[in-house]
C-alpha positions as CSV (number, residue, x, y, z in Angstrom):
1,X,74.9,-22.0,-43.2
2,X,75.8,-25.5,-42.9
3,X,72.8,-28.1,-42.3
4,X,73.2,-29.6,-38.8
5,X,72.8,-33.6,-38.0
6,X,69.0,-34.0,-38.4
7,X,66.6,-34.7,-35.6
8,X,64.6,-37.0,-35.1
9,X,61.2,-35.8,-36.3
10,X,59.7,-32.6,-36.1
11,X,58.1,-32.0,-32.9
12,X,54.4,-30.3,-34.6
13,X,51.7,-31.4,-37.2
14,X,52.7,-30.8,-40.8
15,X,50.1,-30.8,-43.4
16,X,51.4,-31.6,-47.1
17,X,49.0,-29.8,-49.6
18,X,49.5,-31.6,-53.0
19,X,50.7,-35.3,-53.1
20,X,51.8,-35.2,-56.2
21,X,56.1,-35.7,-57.5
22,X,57.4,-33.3,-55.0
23,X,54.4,-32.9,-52.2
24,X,54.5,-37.0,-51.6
25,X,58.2,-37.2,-51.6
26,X,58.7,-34.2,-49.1
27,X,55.7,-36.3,-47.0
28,X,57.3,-39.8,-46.7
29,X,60.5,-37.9,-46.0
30,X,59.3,-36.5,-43.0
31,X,56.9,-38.9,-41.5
32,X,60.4,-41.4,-42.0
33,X,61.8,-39.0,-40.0
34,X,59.1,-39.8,-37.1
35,X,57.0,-36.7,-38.0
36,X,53.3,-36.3,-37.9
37,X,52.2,-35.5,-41.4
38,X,49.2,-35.0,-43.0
39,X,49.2,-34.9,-46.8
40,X,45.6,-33.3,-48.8
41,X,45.0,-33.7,-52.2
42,X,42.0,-32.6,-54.0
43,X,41.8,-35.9,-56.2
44,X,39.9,-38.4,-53.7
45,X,41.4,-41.7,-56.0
46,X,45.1,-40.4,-55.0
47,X,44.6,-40.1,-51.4
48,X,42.6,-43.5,-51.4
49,X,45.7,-44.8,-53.0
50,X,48.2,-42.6,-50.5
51,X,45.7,-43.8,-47.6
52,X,46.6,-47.8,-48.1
53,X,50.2,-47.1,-48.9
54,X,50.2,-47.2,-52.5
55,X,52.0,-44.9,-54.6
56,X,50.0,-43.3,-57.3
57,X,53.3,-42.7,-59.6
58,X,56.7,-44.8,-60.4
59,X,59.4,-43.5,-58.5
60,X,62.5,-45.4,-57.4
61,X,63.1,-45.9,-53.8
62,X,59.4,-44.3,-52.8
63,X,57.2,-47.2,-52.8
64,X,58.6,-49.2,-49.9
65,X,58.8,-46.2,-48.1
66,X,55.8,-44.8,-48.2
67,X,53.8,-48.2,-47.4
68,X,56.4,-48.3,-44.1
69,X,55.1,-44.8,-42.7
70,X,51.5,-45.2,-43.4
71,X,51.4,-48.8,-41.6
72,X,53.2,-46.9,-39.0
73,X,50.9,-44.1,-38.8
74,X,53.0,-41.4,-39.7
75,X,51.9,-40.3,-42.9
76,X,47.8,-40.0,-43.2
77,X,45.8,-38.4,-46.2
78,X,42.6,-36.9,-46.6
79,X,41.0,-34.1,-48.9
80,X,39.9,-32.1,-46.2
81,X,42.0,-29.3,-44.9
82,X,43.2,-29.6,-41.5
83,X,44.6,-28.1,-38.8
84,X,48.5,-28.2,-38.7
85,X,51.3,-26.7,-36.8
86,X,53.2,-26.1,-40.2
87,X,51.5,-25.9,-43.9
88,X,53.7,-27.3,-47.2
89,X,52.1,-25.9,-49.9
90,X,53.3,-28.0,-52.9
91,X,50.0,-28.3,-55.8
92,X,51.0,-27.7,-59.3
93,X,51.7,-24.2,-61.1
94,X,51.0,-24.7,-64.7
95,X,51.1,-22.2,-67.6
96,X,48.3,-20.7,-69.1
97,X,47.2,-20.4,-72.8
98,X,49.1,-17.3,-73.6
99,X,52.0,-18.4,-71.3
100,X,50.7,-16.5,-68.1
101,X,51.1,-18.5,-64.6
102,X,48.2,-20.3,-63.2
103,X,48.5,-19.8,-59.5
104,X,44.8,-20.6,-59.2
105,X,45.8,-23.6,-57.3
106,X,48.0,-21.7,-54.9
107,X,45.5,-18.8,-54.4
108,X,42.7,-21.8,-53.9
109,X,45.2,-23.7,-50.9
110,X,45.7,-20.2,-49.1
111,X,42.0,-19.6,-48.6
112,X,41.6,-23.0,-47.2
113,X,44.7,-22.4,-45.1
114,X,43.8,-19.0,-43.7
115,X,40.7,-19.7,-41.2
116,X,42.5,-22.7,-39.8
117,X,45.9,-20.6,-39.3
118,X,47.0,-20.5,-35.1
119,X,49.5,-18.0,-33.4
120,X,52.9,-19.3,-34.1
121,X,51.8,-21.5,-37.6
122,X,54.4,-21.7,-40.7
123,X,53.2,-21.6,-44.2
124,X,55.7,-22.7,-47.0
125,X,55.4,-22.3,-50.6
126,X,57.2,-25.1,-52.2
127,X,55.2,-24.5,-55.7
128,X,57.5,-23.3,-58.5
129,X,56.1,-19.4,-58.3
130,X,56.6,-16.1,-59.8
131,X,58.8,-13.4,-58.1
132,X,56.3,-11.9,-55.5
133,X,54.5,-14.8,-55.0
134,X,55.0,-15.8,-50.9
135,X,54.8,-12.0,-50.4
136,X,51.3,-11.8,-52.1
137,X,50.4,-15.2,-49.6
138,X,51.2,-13.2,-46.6
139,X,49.5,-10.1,-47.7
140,X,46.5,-12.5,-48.6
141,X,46.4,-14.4,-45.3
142,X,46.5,-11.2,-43.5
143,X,43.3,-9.7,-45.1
144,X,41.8,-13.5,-44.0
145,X,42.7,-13.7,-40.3
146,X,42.9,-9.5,-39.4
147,X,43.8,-11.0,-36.0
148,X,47.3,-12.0,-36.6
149,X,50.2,-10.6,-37.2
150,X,52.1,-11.3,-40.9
151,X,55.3,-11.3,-41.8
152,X,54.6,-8.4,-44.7
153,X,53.9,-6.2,-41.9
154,X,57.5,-5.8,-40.6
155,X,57.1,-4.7,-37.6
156,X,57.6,-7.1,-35.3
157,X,58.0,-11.0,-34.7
158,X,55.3,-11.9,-36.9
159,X,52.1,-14.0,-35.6
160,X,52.5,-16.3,-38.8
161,X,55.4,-16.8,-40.5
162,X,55.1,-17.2,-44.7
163,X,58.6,-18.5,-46.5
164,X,59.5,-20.5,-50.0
165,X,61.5,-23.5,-50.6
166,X,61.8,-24.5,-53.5
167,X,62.5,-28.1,-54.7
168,X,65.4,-29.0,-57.1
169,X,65.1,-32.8,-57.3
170,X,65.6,-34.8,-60.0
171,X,62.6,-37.3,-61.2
172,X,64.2,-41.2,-61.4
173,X,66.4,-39.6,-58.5
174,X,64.1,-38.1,-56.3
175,X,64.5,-39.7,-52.8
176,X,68.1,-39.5,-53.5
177,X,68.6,-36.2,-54.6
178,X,65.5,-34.8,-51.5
179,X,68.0,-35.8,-48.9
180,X,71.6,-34.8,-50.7
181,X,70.7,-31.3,-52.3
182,X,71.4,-28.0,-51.4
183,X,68.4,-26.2,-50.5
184,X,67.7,-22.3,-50.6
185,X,64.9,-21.2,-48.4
186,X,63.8,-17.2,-48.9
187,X,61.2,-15.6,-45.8
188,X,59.2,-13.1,-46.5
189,X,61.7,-12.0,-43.3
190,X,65.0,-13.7,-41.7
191,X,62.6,-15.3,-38.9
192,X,60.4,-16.7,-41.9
193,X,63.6,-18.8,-43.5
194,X,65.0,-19.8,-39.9
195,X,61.5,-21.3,-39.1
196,X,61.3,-22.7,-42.4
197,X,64.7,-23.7,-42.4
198,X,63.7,-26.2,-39.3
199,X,61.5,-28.0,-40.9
200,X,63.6,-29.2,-43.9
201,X,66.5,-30.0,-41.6
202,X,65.0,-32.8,-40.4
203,X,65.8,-35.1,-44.0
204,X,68.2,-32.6,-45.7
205,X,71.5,-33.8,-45.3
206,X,72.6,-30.8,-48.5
207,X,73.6,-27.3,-47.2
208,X,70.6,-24.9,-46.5
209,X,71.2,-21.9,-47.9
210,X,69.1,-18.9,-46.0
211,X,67.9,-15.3,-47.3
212,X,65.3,-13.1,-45.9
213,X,64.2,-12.3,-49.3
214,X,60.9,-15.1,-50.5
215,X,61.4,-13.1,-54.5
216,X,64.9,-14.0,-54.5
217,X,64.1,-17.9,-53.8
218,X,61.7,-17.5,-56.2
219,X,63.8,-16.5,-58.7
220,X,66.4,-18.6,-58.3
221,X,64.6,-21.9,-59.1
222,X,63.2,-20.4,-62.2
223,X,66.7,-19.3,-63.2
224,X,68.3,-22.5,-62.9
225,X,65.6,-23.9,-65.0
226,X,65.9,-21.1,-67.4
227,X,69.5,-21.8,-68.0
228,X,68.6,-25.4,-69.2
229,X,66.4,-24.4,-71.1
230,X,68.8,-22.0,-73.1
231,X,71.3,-24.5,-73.3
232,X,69.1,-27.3,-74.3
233,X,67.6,-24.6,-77.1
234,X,71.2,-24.4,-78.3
235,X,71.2,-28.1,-79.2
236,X,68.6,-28.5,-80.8
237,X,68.9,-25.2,-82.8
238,X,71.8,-26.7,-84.2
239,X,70.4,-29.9,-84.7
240,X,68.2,-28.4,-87.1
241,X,70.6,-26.2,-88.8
242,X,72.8,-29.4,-89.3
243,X,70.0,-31.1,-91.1
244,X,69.7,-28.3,-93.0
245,X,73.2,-28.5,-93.7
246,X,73.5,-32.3,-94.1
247,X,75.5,-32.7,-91.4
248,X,75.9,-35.2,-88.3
249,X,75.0,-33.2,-85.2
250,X,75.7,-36.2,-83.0
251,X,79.3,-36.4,-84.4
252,X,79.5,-32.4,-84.6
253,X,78.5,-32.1,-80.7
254,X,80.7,-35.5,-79.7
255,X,83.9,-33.6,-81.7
256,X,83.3,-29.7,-80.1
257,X,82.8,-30.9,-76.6
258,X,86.8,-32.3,-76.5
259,X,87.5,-28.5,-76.3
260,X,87.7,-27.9,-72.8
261,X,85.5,-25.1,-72.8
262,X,82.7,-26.5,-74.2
263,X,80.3,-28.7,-73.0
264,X,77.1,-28.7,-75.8
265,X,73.9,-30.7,-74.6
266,X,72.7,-33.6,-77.3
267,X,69.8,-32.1,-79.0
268,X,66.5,-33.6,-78.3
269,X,62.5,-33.5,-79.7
270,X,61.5,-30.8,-77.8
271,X,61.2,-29.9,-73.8
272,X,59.1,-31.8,-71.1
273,X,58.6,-32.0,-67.9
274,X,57.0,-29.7,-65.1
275,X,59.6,-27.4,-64.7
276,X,62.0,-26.6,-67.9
277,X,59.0,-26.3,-70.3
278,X,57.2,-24.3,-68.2
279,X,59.1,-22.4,-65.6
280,X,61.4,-19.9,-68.0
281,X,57.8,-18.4,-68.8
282,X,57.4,-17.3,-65.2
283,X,60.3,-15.0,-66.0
284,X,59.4,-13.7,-69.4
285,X,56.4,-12.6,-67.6
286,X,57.8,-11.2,-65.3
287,X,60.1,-9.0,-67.6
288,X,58.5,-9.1,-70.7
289,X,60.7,-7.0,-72.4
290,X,64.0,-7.4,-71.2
291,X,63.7,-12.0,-70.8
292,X,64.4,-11.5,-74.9
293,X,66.9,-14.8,-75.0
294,X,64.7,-16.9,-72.2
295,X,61.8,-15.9,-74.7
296,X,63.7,-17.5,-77.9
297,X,64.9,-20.5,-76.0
298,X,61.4,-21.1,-75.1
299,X,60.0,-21.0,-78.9
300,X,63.2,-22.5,-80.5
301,X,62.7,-25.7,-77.8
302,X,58.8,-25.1,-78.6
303,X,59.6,-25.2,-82.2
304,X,61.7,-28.7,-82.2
305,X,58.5,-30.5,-81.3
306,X,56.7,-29.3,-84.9
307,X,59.4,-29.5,-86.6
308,X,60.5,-33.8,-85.6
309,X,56.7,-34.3,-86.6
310,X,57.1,-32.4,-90.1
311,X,60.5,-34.6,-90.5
312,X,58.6,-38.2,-89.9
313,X,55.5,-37.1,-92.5
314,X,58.6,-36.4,-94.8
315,X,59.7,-40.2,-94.3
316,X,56.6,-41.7,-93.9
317,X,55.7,-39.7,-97.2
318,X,58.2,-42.5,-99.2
319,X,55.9,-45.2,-98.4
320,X,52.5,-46.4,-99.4
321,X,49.9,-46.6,-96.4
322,X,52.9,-46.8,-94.0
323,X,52.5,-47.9,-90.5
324,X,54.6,-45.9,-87.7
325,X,55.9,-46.7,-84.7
326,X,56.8,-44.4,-82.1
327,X,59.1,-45.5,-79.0
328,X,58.4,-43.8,-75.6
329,X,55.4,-41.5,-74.7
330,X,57.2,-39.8,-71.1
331,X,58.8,-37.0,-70.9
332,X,62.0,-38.2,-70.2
333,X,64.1,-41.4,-70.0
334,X,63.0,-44.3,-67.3
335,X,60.1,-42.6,-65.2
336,X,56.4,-42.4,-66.0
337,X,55.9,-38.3,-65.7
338,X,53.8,-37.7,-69.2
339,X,54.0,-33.9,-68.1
340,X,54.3,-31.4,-71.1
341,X,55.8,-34.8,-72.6
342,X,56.8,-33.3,-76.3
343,X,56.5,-37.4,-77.5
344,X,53.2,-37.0,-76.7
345,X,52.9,-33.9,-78.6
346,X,54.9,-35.4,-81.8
347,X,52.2,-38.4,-81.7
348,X,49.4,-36.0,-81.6
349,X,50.8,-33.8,-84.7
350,X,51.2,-36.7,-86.7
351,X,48.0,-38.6,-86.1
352,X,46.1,-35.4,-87.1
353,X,48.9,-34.5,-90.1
354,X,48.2,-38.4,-91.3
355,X,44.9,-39.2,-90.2
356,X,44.5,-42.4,-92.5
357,X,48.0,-43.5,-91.3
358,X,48.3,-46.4,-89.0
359,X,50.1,-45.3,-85.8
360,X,51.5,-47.8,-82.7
361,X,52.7,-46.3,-79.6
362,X,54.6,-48.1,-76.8
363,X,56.6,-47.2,-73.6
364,X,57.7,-49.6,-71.0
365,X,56.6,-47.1,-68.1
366,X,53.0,-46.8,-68.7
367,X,50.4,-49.5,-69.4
368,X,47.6,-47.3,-71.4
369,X,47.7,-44.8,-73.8
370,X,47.8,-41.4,-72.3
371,X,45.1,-39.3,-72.3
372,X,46.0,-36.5,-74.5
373,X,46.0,-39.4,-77.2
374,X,42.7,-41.6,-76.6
375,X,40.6,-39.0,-78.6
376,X,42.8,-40.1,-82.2
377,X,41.3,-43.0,-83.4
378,X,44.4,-44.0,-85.3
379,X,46.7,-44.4,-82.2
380,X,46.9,-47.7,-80.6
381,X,49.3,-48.5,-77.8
382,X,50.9,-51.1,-77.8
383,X,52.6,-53.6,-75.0
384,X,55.2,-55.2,-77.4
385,X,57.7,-52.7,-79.2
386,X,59.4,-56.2,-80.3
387,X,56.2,-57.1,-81.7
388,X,55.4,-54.2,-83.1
389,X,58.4,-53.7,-84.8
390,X,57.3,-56.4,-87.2
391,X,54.2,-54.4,-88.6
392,X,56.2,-51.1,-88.5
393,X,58.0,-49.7,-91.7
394,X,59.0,-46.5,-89.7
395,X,60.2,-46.7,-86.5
396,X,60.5,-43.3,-84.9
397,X,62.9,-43.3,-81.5
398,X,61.3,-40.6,-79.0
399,X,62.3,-41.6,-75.8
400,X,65.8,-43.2,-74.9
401,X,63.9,-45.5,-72.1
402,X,67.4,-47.7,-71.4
403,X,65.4,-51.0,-72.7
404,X,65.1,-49.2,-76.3
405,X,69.2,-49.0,-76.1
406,X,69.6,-52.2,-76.8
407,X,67.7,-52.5,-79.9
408,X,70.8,-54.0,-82.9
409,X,70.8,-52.9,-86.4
410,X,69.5,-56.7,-87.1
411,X,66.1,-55.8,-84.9
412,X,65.3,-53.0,-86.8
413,X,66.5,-54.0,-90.4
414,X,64.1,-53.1,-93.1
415,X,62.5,-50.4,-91.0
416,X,62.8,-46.2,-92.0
417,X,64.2,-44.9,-88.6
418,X,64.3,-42.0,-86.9
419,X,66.2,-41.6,-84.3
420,X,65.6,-37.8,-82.1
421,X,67.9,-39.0,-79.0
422,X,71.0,-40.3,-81.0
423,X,71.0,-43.9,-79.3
424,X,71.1,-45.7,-82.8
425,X,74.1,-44.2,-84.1
């Protein structure tokens, strides 16, 4: 069904549970939209930032917005749980050490949620989840408040009403792509995604696409993060066979793509983010034995991390005491999300492969090294990848942050490179 013109604010109380990439976003939308939102976060130095208008994170467009609703009063924060008409539960769902998902952090928002739950209230998973997941809220809130009604129960208009929306926004693109994308929104029952389904039409401008299925919603985000994943694992499995083969996988992928069938991804080193390196594991398992090719795309994108680090010790290896630098620590291009960042990863390999090595690490979006990196006492970051270029004799390129783009052959003269993104062509 179509979206209709939105109105102007939500007439109830929404409380925003996780003010992280997607639970801040969804917040300032809302209270810009004249709603009363509330947004809780466990981490007491982001809502003291979220409280005076700052924004914890770099994202374009979000800044100026957010510091407009707070000095409006719109848009408060706090780390207790409140009371709220409406309930956006949006805190991370990361991946265990043998792949499993962590919904500790879900589990851990519903138990706070469920004694302060009213006849009429709206709970919304936004977290990326496994298939099952909004139904196994429900069932859980029901065994918290006996007294009302869930959706689970079937029988009737429910007393609560439990539905997931997922998110589908791009980072760098974020406040663009909340108001402008499609969204699907599954209920545990058709009432669940029609009450859900008001809440969202207030900013989304997209089509909102309604199923009285929560599992089916579910699934559908981590399918369309699964099928990047697969094709991205294509890439860079043939990026490595080409270097096995001597062969130019930027020209080979440049040439087949001007058949009009294909359209080949540019190979990469390795997966990041929150969602494609971590979602496609909600499905294997799920389906252990049958999510065979989401499995391999997984490992081979797993894989291309190792085997970028093995390649620089094999260039560093032609130089005495060599001193490496490596461009871009984020996960992606232009944003400061170091989330399952595999530079960060390559870094970490290498300082502990060449542990009397010399390594510099810069990236225009962050000002410190990250975290993951501190304990290697042969990492420094560095401000200045023009200055550091002059101590470097390898230069390693893994992040293709636009300002490394323009780097000439005459800047980087003299220097081993290696290039994972295929900008220095």
């Amino acid at each position: 069904m179509k979206s209709k013109s939105a109105p102007k604010a939500y007439p109830e109380t929404i409380a925003i549970v996780g003010l992280g990439y997607i639970g801040l976003p969804t917040a300032v939308m809302l209270a810009s939209r004249g709603t009363q939102v509330i947004g809780v976060d466990v981490n007491t130095a982001t809502v003291a930032r979220v409280a005076r208008g700052e924004l914890p994170f770099y994202e374009p467009g979000l800044a100026a917005a957010l510091s407009g609703v707070v000095a409006q009063g719109r848009l408060t924060a706090t780390t207790e749980m409140p009371e709220a008409a409406v309930y956006i539960i949006a805190v991370p769902t990361p991946i265990t050490a043998d792949y499993a998902a962590d919904m500790s952090y879900v589990e851990a928002v519903v138990e706070e949620i469920g004694p302060r739950l009213r006849r009429g209230a709206l709970v919304i998973v936004e977290s990326t989840s496994p298939p099952g997941t909004t139904e196994s809220v429900s069932r859980r809130l029901g065994e918290l408040r006996p007294d009302l009604r869930m959706p689970h129960v079937g029988e009737a208009i429910p007393d609560v009403f439990v539905a997931h929306c997922p998110e589908t926004v791009l980072p760098g693109r974020i406040v663009v792509e909340m108001i402008t994308n499609d969204r699907v929104i599954g209920g545990v029952t058709r009432e669940c995604a029609e009450k859900a389904a008001e809440v969202y039409r207030v900013f989304c401008e997209g089509e909102i696409h309604l199923i009285d299925d929560a599992a089916s919603a579910e699934m559908i985000k981590l399918v369309e993060n699964a099928y990047r994943d697969v094709n991205i694992a294509f890439a860079n499995e043939l990026s490595m066979t080409c270097d096995a083969l001597g062969l130019d996988v930027w020209r080979v992928v440049e040439l087949a793509n001007t058949h009009p069938r294909v359209n080949i991804l540019k190979p990469g080193p390795g997966v990041g983010g929150h969602c494609i390196a971590v979602d496609p594991w909600f499905i294997v398992g799920a389906a252990p034995g049958l999510a065979r090719l989401i499995r391999m795309a997984r490992e081979v994108n797993d894989r291309k991390t190792h085997y970028v680090a093995e390649e620089i010790v094999r260039i560093a290896s032609r130089f005495k005491d060599p001193v490496i630098l490596c461009l871009g620590l984020t996960y992606k291009a232009n944003v400061d999300d170091l989330r399952e960042s595999p530079a960060v990863e390559v870094v970490a390999e290498l300082a502990q492969a060449l542990p009397d090595n010399r390594f510099l690490a810069c990236d225009p979006m962050i000002n410190e090294l990250p975290r993951d990196l501190k304990p290697y006492g042969n990492v420094r970051f560095c401000e200045s990848a023009s200055k550091s270029i002059t101590e470097a004799d390898v230069v390693v390129l893994l992040v293709d942050h636009d300002v490394y783009r323009g780097y000439t052959n005459h800047r980087l003269a003299g220097r081993a490179l290696y290039d994972t993104r295929g900008v220095w062509r």
